[in-house]
C-alpha positions as CSV (number, residue, x, y, z in Angstrom):
1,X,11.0,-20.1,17.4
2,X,7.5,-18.2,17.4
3,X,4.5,-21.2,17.2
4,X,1.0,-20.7,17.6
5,X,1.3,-21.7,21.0
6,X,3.9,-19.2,22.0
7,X,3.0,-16.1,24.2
8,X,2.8,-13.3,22.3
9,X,2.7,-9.6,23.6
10,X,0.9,-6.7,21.3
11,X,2.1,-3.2,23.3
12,X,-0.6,-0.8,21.7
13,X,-3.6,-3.0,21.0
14,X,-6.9,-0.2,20.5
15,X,-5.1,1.6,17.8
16,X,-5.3,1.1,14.0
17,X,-2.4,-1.3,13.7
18,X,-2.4,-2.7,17.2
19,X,-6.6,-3.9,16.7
20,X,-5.9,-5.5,13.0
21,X,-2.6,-7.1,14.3
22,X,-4.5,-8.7,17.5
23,X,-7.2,-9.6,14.8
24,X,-4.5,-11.4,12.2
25,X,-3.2,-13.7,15.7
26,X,-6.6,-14.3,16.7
27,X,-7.5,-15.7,12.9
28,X,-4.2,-17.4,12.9
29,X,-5.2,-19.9,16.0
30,X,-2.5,-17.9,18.5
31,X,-4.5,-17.8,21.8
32,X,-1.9,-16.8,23.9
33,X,-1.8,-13.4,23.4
34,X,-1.3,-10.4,26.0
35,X,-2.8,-7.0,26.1
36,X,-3.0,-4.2,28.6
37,X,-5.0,-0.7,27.4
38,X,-2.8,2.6,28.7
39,X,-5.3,3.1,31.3
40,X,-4.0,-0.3,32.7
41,X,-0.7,-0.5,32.1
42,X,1.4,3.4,31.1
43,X,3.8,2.7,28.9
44,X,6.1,5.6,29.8
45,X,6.4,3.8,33.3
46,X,10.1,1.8,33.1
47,X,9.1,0.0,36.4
48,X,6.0,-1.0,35.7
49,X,6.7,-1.7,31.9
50,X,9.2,-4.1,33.1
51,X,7.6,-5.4,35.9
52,X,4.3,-6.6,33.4
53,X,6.8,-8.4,30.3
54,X,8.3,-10.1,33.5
55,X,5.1,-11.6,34.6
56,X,3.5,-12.0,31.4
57,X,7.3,-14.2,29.9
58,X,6.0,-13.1,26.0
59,X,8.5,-15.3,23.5
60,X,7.6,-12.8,21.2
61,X,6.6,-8.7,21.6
62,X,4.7,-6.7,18.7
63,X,5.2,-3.0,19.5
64,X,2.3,-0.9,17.8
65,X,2.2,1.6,20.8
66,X,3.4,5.3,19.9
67,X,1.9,8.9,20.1
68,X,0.9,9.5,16.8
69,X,-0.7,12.3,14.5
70,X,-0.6,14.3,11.2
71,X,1.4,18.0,11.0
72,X,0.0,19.9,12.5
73,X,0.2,18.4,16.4
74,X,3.3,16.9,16.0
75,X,4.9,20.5,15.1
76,X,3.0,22.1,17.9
77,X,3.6,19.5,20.1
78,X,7.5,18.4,19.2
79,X,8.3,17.5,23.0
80,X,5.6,15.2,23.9
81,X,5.9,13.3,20.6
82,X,9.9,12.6,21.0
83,X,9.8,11.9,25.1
84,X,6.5,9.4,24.8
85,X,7.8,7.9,22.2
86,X,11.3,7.6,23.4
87,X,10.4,6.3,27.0
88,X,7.7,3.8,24.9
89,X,9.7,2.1,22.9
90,X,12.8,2.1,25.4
91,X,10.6,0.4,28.1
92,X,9.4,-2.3,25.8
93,X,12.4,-2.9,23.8
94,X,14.8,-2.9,26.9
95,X,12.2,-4.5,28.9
96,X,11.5,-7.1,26.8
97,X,15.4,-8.0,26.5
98,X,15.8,-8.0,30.3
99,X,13.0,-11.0,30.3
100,X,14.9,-13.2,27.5
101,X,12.5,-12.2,24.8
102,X,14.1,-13.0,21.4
103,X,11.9,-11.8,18.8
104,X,10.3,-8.3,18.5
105,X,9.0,-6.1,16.0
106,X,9.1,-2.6,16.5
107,X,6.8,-0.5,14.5
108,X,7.7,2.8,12.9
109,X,7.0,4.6,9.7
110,X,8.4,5.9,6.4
111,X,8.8,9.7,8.0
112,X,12.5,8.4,9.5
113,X,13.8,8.9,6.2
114,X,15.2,12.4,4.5
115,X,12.4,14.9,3.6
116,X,14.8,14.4,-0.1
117,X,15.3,10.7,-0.4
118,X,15.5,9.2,-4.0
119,X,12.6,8.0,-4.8
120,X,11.5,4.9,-4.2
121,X,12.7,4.9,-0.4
122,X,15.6,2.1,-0.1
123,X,16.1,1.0,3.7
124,X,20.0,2.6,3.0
125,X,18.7,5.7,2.4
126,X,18.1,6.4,6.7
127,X,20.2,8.9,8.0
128,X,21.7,10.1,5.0
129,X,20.0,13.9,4.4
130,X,18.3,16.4,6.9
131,X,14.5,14.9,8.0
132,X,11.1,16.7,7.1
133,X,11.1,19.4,9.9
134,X,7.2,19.1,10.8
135,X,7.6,15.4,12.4
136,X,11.2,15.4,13.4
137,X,11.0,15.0,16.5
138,X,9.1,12.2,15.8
139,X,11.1,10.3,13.8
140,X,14.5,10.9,15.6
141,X,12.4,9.0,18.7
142,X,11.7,5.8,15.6
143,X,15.7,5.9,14.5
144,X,16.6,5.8,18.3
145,X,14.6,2.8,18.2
146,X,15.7,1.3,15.6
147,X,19.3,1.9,16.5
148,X,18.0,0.1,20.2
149,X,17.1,-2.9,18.1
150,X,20.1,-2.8,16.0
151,X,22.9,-2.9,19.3
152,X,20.7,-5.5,20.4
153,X,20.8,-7.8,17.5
154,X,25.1,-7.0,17.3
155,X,26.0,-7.5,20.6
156,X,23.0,-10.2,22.0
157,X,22.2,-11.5,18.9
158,X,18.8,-11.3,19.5
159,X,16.1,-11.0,16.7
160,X,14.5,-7.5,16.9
161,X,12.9,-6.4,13.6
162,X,12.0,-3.1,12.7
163,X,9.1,-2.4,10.0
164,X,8.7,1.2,8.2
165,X,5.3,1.1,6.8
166,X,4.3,4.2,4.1
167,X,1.5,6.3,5.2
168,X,-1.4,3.6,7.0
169,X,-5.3,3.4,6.7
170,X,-8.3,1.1,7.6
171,X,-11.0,0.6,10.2
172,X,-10.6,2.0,13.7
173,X,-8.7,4.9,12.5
174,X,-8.1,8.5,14.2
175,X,-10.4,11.0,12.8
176,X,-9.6,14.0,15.5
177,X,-9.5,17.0,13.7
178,X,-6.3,18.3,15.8
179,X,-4.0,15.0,15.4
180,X,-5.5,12.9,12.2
181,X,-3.2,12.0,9.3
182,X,-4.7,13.0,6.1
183,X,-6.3,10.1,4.8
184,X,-9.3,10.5,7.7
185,X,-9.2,14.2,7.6
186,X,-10.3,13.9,3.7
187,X,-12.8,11.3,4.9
188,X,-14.2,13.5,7.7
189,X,-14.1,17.0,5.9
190,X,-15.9,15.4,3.1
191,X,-18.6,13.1,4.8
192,X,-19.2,16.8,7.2
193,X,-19.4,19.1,4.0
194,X,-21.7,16.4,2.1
195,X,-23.9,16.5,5.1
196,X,-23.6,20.7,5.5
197,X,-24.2,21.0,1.8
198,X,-20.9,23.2,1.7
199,X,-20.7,24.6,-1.9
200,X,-17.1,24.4,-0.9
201,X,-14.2,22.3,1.4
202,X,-11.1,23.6,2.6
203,X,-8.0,21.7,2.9
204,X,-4.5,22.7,4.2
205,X,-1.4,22.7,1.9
206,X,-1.2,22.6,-2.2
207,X,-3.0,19.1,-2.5
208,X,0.4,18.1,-4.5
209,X,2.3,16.4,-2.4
210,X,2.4,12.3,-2.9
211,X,1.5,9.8,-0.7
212,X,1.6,6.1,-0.4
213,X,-1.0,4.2,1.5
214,X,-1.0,0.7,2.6
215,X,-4.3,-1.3,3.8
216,X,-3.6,-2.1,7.5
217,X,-4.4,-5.4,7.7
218,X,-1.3,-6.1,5.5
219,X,1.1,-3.6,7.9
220,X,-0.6,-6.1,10.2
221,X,0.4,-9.4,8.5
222,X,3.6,-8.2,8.4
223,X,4.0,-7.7,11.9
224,X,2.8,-11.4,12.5
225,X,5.1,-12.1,9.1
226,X,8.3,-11.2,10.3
227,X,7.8,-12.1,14.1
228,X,8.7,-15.1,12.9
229,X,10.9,-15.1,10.6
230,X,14.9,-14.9,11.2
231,X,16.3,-12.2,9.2
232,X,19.9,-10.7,8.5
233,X,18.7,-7.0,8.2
234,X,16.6,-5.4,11.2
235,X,14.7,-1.9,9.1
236,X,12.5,-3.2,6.7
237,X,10.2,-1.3,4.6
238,X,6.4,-2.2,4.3
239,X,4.4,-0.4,1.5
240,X,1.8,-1.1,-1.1
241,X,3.1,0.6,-4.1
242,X,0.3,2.8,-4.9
243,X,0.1,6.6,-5.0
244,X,-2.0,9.6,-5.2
245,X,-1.6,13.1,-4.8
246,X,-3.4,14.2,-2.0
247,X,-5.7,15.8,-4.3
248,X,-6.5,12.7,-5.9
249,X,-7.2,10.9,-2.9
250,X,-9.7,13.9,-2.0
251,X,-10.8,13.7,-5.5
252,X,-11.2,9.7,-4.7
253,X,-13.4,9.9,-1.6
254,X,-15.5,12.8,-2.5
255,X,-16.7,10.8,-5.7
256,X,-17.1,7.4,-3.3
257,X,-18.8,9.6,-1.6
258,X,-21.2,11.6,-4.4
259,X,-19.9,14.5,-2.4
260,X,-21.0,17.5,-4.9
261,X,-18.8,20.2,-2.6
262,X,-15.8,22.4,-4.7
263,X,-12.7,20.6,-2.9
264,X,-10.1,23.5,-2.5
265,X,-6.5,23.8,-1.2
266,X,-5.1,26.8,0.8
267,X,-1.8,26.5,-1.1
268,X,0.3,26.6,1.9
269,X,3.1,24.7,1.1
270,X,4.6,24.7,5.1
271,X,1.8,22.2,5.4
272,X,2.7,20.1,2.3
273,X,5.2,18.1,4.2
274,X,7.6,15.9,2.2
275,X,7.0,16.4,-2.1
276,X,6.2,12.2,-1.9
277,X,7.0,9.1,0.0
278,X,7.4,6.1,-1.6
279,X,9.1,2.7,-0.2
280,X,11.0,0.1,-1.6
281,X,9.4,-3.1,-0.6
282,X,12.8,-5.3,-2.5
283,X,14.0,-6.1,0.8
284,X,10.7,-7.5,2.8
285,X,9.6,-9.3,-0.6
286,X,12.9,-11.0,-0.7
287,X,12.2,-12.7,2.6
288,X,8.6,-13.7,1.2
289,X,5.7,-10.7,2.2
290,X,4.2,-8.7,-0.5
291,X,0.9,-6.3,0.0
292,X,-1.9,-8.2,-1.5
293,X,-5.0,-5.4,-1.0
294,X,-5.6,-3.1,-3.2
295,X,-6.3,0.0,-2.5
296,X,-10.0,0.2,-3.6
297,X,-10.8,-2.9,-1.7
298,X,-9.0,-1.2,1.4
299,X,-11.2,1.9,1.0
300,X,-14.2,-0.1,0.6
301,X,-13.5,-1.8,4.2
302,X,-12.4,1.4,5.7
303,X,-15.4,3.6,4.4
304,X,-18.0,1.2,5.6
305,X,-16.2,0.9,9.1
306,X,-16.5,4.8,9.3
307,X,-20.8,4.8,8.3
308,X,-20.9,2.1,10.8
309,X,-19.0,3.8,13.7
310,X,-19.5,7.5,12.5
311,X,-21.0,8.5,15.3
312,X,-18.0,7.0,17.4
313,X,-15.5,8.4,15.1
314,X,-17.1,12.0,15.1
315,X,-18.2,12.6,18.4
316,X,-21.8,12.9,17.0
């Protein structure tokens, strides 16, 4: 049973989840809490990987840790996304069983599912139609793990969770032009044309394409959520329920903003990705989470963490 006083391991804690979820222990009185940057501790290293969750003895393990980015690096880059995160998530979720640990949650993301899934997303839907072919790689390495955490729970009877968030925003995001998601590139193409006075800003794809963006600090309770909570299914979706287009969400900012610039889209639909990705959230409501920001108060946070680290953010 996870208690405020148990020893709790967060494997990726500078990134965007990883920070908030370290935040929500912190504000939740766990002070037991172990963290090792990549510079310390490389998480592609089995021996070293297991040597540190043996000396550390977590009761519970939060993994946030992955090589992540939007479309365009992981199709360029299609064998360094599926061997990190394979040998990532192997280490700690292997590692972590070797050292008695009985309750982890791995984190993943919506892309595991078909590129056609029905819409909204149901957790039965995995596996069951071809995946979107610019982040494959990708998510074969997040079903791999949650098949790792499914054996687990059959044949140990351990209780490994796995959370599929929809797309993910807030403060301490990635805003590198080569491997950002969306959501920051609008912010950062916008915020730099505003500043340029660019009659115009160019974005990849049609702009049609949906997308479903949840507030990090509630992926973030989650985690903490279902750490300790005993649960019958292992995949479990995590999403907000609100979409845009991705022109709407440019639309969004650039008016936040008073960003006067023409927003335009290239109209290449390779770089569209999947037509929309919506969750169904039935499952993880069932067993008692819900999203509670909305997504205006999420941008508010998130816009006034960008002015305040900017220069951070942009290299400036």
């Amino acid at each position: 049973m996870i208690t405020k006083n148990s020893r709790i391991y967060v494997a990726g804690h500078k990134g965007l989840v990883g920070s908030s979820v370290l935040k929500v222990l912190r504000e939740k009185g766990f002070k037991k809490i172990f963290f090792k940057t990549s510079k310390e501790l490389d998480l592609r290293n089995q021996e070293k990987v297991f040597n540190y969750i043996k000396k550390i003895r977590p009761e519970g393990v939060i993994i946030c840790a992955a090589k992540v980015g939007g479309i365009k690096v992981n199709n360029e880059r299609k064998a360094d996304f599926i061997y990190d995160n394979l040998s990532i998530q192997n280490n700690i979720i292997h590692g972590s069983f070797k050292s008695g640990v009985k309750n982890l949650v791995f984190l993943g993301s919506s892309c595991i599912y078909p590129k056609f899934s029905k819409q909204p997303i149901r957790e039965e839907y995995l596996l069951t139609g071809e995946l979107e072919p610019t982040n494959e790689f990708y998510a074969i390495a997040k079903i791999a793990g949650i098949k790792l955490c499914e054996s687990y729970n059959y044949q140990y009877r351990t209780n490994y969770k796995c959370l599929m968030p929809s797309n993910i925003f807030g403060p301490n995001d990635n805003y590198n032009s080569n491997n950002s998601h969306f959501f920051p590139a609008i912010i950062k193409k916008l915020y730099l044309g505003k500043l340029e006075k660019k009659k115009s800003i160019l974005f990849w794809g049609t702009g049609r394409p949906k997308r479903e963006l949840t507030f990090v600090d509630d992926v973030a309770e989650a985690c903490v959520f279902f750490l300790k909570k005993k649960t019958k299914n292992a995949l479990i979706n995590i999403g907000s329920g609100f979409e845009f287009s991705i022109k709407q969400y440019a639309d969004y900012v650039a008016k936040i903003m008073r960003c006067k610039s023409q927003i335009v889209f290239d109209g290449n639909k390779t770089m569209d990705g999947t037509e929309r990705k919506l969750v169904d959230c039935t499952l993880a409501k069932r067993y008692g989470w819900k999203s509670k920001f909305l997504f205006s108060k999420g941008f508010e946070i998130t816009y006034q963490d960008f002015l305040v680290n900017k220069k951070r953010y942009l290299g400036m």
